[in-house]
N, C-alpha and C positions, 0 to 999 in steps of 0.2 A: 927102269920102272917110271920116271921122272918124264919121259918123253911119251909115253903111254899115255898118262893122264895132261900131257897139253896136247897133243892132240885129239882126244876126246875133249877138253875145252875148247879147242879149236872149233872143233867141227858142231859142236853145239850154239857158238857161236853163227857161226856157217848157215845152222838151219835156223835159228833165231831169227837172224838178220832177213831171210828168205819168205819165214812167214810175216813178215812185218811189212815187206814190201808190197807182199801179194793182197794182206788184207789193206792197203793205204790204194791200191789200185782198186780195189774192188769199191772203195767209198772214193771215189773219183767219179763215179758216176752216177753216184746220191746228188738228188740237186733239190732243191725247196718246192719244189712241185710233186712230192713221193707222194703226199696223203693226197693231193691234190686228184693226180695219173688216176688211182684209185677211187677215189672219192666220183667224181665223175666222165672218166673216161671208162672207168673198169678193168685198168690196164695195171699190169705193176711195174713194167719198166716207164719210167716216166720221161725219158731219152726216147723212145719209139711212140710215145703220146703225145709229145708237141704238138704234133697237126692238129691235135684234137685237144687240147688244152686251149690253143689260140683262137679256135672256132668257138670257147666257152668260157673266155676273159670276167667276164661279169659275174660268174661263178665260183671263180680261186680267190684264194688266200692273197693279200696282199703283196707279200712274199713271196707268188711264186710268180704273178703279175708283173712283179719290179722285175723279178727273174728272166722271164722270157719278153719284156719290152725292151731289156738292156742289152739284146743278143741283137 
């Protein structure tokens, strides 16, 4: 009975570990420019907005300025 419930803790473990990764990857590609992308590209990936963040410097956030001149 003892080995039933470690591995059910195990494997709990297992899928914990799993979704903590996938959400750390997913804000891997949150960058200072989100409200930005939106704000005046009308885009919500803000990683496929660059081109168009860069063309509208004068417009962003501080933040997201220092962001994409430090690239």
């Amino acid at each position: 009975m003892q080995n039933g419930k470690t591995l059910h803790f195990v494997l709990l473990a297992c899928i914990s570990l799993f979704l903590t990764e996938a959400a750390l990857a997913k804000d891997a590609y949150k960058t200072p420019c989100r409200a930005d992308a939106k704000r005046v590209c009308h885009m919500d990936n803000d990683v496929k907005a660059q081109a168009c963040l860069k063309q509208h410097l004068s417009e962003l956030t501080p933040a997201c300025k220092a962001f994409l001149t430090k690239k």
